[in-house]
LOPA-164304 format. One line per field, with one value per residue: residue number from 1; chain; residue in one letter; x, y, z of N, C-alpha, C in turn. Coordinates in Angstrom, 2 decimals. Atoms other than C-alpha are relative to their C-alpha. Example, Ala and Ser with C-alpha at 12.3 -4.5 7.8 and 13.67 -1.06 7.14 Angstrom:
BEGIN
k <- [1,2]
c <- [A,A]
r <- [a,s]
n.c1 <- [0.89,-0.82]
n.c2 <- [-1.19,-1.19]
n.c3 <- [0.00,-0.06]
ca.c1 <- [12.30,13.67]
ca.c2 <- [-4.50,-1.06]
ca.c3 <- [7.80,7.14]
c.c1 <- [0.90,-0.77]
c.c2 <- [1.20,1.09]
c.c3 <- [0.00,0.73]
REM end
This chain:
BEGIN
k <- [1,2,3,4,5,6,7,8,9,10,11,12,13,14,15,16,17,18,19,20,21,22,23,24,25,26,27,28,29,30,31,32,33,34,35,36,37,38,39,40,41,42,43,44,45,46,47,48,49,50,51,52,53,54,55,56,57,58,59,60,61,62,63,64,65,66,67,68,69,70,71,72,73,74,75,76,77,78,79,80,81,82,83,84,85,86,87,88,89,90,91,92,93,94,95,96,97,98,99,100,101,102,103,104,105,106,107,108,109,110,111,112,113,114,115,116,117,118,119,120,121,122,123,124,125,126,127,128,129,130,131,132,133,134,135,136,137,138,139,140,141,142,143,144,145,146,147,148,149,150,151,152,153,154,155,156,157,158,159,160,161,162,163,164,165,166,167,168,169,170,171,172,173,174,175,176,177,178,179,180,181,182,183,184,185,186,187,188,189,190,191,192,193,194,195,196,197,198,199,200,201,202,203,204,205,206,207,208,209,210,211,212,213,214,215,216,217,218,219,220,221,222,223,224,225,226,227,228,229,230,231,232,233,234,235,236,237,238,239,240,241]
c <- [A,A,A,A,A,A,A,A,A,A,A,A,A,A,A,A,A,A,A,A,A,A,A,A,A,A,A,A,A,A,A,A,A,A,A,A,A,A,A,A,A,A,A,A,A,A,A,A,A,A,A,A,A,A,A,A,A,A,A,A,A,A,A,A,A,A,A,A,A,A,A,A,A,A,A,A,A,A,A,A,A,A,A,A,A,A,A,A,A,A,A,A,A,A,A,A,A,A,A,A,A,A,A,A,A,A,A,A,A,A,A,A,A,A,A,A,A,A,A,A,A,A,A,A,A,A,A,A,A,A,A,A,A,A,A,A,A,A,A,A,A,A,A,A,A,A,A,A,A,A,A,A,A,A,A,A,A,A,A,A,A,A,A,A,A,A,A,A,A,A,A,A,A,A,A,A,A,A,A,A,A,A,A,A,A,A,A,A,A,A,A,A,A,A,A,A,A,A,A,A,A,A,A,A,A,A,A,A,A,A,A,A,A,A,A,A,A,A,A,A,A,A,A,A,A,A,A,A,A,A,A,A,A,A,A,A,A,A,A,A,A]
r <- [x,x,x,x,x,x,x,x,x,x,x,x,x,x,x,x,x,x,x,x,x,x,x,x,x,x,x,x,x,x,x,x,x,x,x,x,x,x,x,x,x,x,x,x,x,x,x,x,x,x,x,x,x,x,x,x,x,x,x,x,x,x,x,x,x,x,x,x,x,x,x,x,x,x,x,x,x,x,x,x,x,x,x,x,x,x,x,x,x,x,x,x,x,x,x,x,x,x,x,x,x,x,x,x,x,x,x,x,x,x,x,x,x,x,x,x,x,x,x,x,x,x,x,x,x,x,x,x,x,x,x,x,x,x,x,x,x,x,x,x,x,x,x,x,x,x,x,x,x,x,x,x,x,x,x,x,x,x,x,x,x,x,x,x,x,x,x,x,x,x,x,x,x,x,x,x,x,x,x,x,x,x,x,x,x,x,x,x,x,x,x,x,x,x,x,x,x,x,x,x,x,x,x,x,x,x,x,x,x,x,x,x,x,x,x,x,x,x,x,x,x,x,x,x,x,x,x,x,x,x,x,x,x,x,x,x,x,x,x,x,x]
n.c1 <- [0.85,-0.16,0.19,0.34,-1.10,0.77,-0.09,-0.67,1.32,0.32,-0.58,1.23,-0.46,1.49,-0.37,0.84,-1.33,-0.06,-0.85,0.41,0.77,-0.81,-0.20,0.88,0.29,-0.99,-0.05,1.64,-0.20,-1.04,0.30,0.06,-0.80,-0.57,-0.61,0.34,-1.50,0.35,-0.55,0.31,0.96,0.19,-1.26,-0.32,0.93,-0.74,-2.25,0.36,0.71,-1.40,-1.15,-0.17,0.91,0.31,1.53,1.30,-0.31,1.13,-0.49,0.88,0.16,-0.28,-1.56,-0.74,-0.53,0.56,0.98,0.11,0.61,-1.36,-0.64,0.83,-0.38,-1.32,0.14,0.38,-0.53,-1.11,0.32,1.36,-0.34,1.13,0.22,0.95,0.19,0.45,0.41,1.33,1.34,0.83,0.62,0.36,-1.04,-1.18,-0.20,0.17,-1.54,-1.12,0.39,0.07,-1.64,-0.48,-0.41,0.84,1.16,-0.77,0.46,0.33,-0.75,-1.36,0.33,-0.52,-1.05,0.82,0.70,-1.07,-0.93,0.45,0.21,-1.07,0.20,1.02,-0.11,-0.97,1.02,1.00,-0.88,-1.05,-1.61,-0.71,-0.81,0.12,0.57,1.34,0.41,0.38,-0.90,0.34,-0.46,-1.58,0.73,0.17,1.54,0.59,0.35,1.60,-0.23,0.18,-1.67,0.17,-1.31,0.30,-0.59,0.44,0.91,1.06,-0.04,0.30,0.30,-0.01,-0.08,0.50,-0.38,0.70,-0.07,1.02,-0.28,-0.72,0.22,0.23,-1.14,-0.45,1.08,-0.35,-0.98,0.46,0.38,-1.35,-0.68,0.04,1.27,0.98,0.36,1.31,-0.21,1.17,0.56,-0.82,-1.79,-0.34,-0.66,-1.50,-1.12,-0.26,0.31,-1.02,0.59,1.34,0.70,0.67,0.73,0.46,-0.02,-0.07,-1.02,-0.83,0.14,0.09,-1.45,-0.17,0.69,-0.58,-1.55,0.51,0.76,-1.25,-0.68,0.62,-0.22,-1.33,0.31,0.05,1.88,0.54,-0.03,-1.65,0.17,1.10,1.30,0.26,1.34,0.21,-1.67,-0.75,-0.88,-1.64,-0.82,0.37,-1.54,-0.73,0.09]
n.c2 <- [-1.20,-1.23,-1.10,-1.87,-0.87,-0.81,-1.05,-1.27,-0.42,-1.50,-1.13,-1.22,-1.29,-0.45,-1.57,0.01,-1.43,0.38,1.24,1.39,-0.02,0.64,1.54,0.58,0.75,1.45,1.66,1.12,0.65,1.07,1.37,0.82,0.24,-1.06,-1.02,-1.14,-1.29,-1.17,-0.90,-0.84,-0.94,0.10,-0.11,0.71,1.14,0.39,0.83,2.11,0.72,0.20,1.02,1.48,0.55,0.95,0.13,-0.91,-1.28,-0.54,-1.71,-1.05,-1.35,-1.12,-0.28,-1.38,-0.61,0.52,0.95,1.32,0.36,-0.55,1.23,0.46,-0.74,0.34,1.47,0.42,-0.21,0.86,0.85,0.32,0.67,-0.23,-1.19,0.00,-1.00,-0.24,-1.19,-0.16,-0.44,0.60,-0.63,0.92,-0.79,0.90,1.56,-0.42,-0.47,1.47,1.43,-0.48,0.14,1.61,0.82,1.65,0.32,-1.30,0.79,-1.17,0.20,1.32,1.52,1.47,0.60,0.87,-0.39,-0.36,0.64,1.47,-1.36,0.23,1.28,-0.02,-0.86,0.60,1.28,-0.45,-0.89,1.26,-0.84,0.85,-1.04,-1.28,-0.12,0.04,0.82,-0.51,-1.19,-0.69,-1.87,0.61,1.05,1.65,0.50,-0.49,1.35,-0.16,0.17,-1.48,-0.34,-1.86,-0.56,-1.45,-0.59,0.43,-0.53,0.94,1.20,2.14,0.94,1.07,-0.33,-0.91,-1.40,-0.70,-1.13,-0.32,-0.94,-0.75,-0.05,1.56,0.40,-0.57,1.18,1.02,0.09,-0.53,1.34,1.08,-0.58,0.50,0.45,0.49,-1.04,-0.79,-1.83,-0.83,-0.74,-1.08,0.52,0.73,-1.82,-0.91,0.84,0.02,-0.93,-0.71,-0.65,1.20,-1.03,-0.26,1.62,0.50,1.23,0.94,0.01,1.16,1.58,0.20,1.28,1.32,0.83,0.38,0.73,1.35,0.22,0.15,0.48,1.25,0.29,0.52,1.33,-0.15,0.01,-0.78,-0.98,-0.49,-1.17,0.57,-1.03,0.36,-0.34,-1.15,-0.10,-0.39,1.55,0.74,0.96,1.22,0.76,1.55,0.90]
n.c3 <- [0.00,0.13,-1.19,-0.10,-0.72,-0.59,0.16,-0.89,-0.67,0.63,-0.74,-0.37,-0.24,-0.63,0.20,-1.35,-0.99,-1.59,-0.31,-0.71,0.80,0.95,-0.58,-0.07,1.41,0.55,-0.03,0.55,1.48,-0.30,-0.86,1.29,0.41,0.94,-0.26,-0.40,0.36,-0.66,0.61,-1.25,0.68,1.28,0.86,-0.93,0.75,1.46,0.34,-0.21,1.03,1.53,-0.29,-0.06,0.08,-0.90,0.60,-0.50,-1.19,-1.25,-0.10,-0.90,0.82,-0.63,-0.29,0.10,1.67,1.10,-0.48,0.73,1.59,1.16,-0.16,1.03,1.51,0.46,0.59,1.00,1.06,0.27,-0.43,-0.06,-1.47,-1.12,-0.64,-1.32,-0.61,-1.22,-0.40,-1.03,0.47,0.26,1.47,1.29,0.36,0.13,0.70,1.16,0.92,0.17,0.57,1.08,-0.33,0.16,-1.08,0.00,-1.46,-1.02,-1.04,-0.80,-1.30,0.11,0.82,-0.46,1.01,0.76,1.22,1.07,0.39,0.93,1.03,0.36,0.52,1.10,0.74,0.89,0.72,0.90,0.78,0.55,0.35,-0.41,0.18,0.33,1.52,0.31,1.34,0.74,0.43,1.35,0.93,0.55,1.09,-0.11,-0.25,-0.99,-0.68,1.07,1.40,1.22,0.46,0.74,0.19,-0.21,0.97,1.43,0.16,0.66,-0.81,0.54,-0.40,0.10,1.07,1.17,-0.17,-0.12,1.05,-0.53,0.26,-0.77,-0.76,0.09,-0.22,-0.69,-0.92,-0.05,-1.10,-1.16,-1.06,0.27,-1.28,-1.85,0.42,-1.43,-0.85,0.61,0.39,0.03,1.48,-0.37,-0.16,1.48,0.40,-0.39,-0.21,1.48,0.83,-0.17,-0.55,-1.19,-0.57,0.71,-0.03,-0.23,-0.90,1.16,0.65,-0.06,0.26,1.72,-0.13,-0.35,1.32,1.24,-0.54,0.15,1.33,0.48,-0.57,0.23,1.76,0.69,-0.85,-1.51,-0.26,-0.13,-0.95,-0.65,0.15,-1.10,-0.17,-0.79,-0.01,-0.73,-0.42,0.80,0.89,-0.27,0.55,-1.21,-0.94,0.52,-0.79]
ca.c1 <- [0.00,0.80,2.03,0.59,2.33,0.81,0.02,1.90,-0.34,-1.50,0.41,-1.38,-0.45,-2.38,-1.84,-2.87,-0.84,-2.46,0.18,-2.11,-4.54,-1.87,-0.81,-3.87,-4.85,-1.62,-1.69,-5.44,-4.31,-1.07,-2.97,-4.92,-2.38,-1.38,1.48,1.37,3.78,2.46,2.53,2.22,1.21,0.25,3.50,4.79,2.03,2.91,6.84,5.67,3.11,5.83,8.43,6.82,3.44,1.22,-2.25,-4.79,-4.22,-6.50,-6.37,-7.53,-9.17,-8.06,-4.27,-1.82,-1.11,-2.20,-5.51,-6.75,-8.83,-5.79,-4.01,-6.42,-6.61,-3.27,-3.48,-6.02,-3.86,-1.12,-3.12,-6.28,-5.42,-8.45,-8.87,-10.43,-11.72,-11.18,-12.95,-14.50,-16.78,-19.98,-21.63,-22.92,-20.77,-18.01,-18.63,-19.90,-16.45,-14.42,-16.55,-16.72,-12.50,-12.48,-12.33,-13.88,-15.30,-15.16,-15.13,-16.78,-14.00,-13.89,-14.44,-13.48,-10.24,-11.93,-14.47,-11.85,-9.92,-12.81,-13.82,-10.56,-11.25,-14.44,-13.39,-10.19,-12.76,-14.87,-11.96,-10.16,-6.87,-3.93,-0.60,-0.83,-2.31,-5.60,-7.06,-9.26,-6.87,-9.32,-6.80,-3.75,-6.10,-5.37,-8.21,-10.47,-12.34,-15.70,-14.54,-14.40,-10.81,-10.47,-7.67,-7.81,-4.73,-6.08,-9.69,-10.89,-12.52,-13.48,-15.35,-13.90,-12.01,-14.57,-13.91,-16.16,-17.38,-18.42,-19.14,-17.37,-19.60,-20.29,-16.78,-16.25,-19.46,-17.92,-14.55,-16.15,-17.89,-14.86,-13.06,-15.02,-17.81,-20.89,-20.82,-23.93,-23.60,-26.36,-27.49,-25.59,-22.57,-22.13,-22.73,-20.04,-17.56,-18.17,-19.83,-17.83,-20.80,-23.20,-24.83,-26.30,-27.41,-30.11,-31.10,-32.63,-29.27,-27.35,-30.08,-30.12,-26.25,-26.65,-29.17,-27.04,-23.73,-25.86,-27.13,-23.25,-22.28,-24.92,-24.15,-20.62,-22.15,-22.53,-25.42,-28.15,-27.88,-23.75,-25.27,-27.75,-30.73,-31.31,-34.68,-35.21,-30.74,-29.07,-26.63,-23.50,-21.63,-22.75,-20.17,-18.28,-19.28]
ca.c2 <- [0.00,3.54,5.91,9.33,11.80,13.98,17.68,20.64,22.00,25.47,28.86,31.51,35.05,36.81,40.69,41.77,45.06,43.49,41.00,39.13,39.17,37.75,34.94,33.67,33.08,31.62,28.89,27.90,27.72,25.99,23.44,22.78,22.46,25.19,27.08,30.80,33.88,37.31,40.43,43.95,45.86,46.46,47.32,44.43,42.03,42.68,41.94,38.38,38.30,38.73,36.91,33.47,33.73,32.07,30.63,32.47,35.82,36.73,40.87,43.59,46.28,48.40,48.54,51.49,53.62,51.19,50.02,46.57,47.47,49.38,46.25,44.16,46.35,45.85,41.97,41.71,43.46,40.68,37.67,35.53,34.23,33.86,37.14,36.87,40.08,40.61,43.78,45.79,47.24,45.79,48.26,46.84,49.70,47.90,44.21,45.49,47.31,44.33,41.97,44.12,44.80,40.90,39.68,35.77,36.31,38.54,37.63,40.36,40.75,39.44,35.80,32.46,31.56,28.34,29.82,31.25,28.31,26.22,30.08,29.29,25.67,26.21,29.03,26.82,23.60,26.50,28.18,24.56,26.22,23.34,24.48,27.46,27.32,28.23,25.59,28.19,30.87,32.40,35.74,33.37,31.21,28.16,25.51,26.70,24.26,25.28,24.58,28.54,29.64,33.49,35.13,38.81,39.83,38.45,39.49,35.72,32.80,28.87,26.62,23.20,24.04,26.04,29.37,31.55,34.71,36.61,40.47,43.25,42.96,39.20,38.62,41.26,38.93,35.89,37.07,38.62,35.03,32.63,34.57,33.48,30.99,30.30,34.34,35.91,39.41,41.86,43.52,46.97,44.86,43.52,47.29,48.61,45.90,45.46,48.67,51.34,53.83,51.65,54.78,55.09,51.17,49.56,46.51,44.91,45.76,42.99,40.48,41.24,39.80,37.47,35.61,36.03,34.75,31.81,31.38,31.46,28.99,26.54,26.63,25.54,22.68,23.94,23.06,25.05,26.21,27.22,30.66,30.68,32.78,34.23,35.35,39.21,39.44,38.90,35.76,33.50,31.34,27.55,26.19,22.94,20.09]
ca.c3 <- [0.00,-1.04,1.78,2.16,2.89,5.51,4.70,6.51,9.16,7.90,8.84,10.52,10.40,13.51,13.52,16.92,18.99,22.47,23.45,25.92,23.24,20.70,22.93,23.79,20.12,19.38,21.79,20.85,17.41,18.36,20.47,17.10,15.49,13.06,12.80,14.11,13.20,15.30,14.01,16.30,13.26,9.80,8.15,10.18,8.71,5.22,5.25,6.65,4.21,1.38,2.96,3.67,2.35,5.27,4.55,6.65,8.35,11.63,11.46,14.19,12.71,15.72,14.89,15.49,12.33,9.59,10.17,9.51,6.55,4.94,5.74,3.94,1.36,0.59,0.94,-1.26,-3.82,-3.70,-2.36,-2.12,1.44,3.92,6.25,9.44,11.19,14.69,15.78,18.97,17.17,16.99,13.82,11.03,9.00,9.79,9.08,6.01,4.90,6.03,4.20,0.97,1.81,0.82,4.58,4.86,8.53,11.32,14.83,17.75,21.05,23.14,22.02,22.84,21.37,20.86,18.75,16.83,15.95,14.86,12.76,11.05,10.41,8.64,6.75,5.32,4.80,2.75,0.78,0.40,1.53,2.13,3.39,2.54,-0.93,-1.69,-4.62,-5.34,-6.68,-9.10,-9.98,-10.56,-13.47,-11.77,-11.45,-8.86,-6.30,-8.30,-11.55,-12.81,-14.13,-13.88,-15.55,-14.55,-16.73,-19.72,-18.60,-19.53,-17.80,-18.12,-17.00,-16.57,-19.43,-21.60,-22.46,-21.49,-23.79,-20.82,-21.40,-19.25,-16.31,-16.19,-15.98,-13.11,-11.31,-12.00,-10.11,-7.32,-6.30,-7.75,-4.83,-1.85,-3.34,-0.45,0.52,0.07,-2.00,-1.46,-4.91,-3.49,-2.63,-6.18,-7.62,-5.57,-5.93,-9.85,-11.45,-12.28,-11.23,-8.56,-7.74,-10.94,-11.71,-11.21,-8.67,-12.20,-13.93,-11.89,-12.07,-15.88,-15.65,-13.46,-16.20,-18.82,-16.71,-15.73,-19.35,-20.57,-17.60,-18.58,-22.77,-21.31,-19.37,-15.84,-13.77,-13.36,-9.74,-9.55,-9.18,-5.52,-5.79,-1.93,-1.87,-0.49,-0.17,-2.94,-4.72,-3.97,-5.64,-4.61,-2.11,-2.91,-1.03]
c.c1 <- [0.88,0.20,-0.49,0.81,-1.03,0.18,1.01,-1.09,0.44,0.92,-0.70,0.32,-1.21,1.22,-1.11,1.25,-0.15,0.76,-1.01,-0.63,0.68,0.34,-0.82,-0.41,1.40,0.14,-1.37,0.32,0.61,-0.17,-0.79,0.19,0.42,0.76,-0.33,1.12,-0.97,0.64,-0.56,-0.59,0.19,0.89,1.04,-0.28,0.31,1.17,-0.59,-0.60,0.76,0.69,-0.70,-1.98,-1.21,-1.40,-1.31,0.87,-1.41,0.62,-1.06,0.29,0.39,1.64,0.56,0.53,-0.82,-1.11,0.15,-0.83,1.18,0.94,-0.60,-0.33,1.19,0.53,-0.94,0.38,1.29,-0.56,-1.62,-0.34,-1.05,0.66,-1.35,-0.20,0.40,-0.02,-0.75,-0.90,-1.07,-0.81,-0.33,0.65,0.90,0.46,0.05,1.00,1.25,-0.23,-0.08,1.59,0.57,0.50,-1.02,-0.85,0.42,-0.59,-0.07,1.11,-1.22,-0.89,0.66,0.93,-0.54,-1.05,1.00,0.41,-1.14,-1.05,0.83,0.06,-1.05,0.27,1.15,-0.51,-0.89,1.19,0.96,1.79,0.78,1.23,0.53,-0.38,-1.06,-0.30,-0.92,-0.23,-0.36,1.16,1.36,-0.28,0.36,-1.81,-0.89,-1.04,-1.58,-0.06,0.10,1.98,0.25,1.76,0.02,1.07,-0.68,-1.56,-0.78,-0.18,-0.47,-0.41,0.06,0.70,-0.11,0.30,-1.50,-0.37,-0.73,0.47,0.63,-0.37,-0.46,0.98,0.35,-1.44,0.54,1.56,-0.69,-0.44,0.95,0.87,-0.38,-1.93,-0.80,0.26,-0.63,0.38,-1.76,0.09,1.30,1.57,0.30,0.21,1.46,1.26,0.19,-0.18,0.79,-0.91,-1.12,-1.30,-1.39,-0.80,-1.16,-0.44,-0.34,1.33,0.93,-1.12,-0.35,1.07,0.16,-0.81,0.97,1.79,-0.93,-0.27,1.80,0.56,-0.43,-0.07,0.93,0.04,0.21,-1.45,-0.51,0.27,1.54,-0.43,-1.37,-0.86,0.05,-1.01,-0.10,1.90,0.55,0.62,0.95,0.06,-0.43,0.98,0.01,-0.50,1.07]
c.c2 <- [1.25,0.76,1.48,0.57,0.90,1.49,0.87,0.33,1.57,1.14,1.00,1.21,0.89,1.52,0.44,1.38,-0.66,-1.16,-1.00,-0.53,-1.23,-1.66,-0.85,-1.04,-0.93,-1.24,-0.80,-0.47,-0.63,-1.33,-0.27,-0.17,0.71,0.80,1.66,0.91,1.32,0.70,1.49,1.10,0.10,-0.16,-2.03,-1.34,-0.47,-0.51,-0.91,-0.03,-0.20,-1.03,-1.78,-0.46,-0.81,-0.37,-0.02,1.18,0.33,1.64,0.72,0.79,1.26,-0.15,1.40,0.43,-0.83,-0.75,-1.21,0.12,0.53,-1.65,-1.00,0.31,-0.14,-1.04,-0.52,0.53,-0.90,-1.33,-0.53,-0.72,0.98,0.95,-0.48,1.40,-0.14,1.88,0.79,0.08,-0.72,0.54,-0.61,0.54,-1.19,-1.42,0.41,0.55,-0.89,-0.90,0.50,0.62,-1.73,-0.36,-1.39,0.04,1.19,-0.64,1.99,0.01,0.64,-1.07,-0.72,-0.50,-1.29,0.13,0.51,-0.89,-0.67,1.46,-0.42,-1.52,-0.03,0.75,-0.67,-0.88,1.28,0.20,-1.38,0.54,-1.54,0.19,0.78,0.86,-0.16,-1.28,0.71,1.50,0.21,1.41,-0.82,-0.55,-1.60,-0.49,0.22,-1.78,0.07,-0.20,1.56,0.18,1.37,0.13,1.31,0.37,0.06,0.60,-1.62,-1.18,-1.14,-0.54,-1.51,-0.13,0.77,0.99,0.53,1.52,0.97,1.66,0.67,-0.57,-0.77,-0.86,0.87,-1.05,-1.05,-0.16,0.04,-1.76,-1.02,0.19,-0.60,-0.96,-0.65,1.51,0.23,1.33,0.56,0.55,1.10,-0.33,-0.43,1.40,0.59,-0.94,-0.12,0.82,1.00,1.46,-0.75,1.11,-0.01,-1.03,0.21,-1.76,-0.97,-0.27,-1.86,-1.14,-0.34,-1.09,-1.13,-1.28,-0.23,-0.27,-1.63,-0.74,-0.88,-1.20,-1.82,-0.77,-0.42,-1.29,-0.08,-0.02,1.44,1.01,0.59,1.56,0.21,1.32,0.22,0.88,1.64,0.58,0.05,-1.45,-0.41,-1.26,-1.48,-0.15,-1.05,-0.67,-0.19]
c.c3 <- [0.00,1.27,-0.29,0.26,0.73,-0.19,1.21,0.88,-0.70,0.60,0.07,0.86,1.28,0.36,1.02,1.18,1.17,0.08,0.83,-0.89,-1.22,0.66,0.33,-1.58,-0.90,0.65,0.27,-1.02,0.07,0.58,-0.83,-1.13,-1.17,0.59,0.13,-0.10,0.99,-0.38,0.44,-1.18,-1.39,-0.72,0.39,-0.89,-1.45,-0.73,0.49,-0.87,-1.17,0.02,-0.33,0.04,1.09,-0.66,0.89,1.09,1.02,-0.05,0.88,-1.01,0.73,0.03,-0.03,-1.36,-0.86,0.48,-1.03,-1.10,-0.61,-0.47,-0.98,-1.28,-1.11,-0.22,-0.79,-1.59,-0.20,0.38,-0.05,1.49,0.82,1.18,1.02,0.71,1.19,0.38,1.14,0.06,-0.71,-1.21,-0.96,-1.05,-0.21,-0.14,-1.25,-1.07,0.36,-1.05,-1.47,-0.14,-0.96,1.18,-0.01,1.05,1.00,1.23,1.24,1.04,0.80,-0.50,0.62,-1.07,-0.71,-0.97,-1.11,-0.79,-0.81,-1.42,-1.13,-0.81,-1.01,-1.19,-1.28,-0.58,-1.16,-1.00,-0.15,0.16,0.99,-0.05,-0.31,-1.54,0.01,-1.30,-0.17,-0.35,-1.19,-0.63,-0.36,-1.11,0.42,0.24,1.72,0.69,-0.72,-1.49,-0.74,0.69,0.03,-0.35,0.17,-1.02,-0.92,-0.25,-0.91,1.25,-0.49,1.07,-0.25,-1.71,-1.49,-0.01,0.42,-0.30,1.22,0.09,1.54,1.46,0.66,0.29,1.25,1.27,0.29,0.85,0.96,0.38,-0.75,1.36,1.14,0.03,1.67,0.54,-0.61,-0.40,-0.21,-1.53,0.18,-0.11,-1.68,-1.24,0.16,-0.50,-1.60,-1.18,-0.28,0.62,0.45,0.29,-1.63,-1.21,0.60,0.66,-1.26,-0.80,0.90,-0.01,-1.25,-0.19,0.65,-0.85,-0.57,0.63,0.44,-1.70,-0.46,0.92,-0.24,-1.31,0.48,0.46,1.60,0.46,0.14,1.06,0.70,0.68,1.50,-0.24,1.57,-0.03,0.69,0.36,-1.10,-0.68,0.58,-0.99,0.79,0.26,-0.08,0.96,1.03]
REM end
């Protein structure tokens, strides 16, 4: 019989100024079993993120100088690596500009490190990330865990091979949920994130595109429901088994 080889356990960047705060969450995570790097602040965060790549960052949004959305901001211009919130603030504001930032989850303080860790676990079982590689690194054009291929240079995508002829704003849809398939996008959220003026759309305008990106997904031989209707909210991407 064939030996396995056993994966790496995951590495997990946590960007956190409160030291007790920091240590706590590193030895929850450490006691299940992922590596942990700590990082006291934004600038901080990003030289690790360069250096050695990790595959999930936990980020406070209350850091000194560089906040954690700047921060985020800035890793989602070099990366597709799962983003965890941790924040005081309870606002709806501010989930809202994490989660439209491209953060995966956000957790309220305080919290239960243990909630955290198994936050972290689900979020990697959703996003299929295995030491430290996402498998579904839609902006690189590798094969994604949903079968869609994005190439952002190129401005083309595939399904399962097919090309896909999909116009300007069909293709800016089809990133947005390749990125973080199983999150729900509100109508608004999908405006802002893909229109170039949202303000001046219409709520029919994206479910014009979303037809005709389903239409195009299903001529290439994709089922019907890759695309989730949520009734009175908005769409997501179905999530992989």
């Amino acid at each position: 019989m064939a030996s396995v080889t056993p994966q790496p356990p995951c590495r997990v960047l946590v960007v956190e100024d409160e030291p007790s705060i920091a240590e706590n969450i590193e030895y929850s995570l450490r006691t299940e079993g992922f590596e942990v790097t700590l990082a006291g602040t934004g600038e901080e965060a990003l030289s690790i993120l360069a250096e050695t790549g990790p595959g999930f960052v936990i980020l406070d949004v209350g850091l000194p100088g560089m906040s954690g959305f700047d921060v985020c901001r800035e890793i989602r211009h070099r990366s597709n690596v799962p983003v965890l919130f941790l924040t005081a603030r309870e606002g709806e504001i501010d989930r809202v500009v994490g989660l439209e930032l491209g953060a995966d989850d956000y957790v309220v303080k305080p919290f239960s490190p243990r909630e955290l860790a198994a936050r972290v676990r689900a979020i990697l079982r959703r996003t299929a990330v295995v030491g430290g590689e996402s498998v579904s690194q839609a902006s690189t054009g590798k094969p994604s865990a949903v079968g869609l291929v994005i190439d952002p240079e190129r401005r083309r995508a595939s399904w399962n091979g097919t090309t896909l002829n999909l116009a300007r704003y069909e293709f800016g849809l089809a990133e947005v949920f390749a990125a973080h398939p199983g999150r729900v996008y509100t109508r608004d959220q999908l405006m802002d994130l893909v229109w170039d003026e949202p303000e001046a759309s219409l709520d029919r305008t994206v479910d014009a595109h979303i037809k005709s990106l389903r239409a195009k997904l299903r001529d290439a031989g994709g089922p019907d429901d890759l695309i989730v209707t949520h009734r009175g909210v908005g769409y997501s991407w179905k999530e992989p088994a």
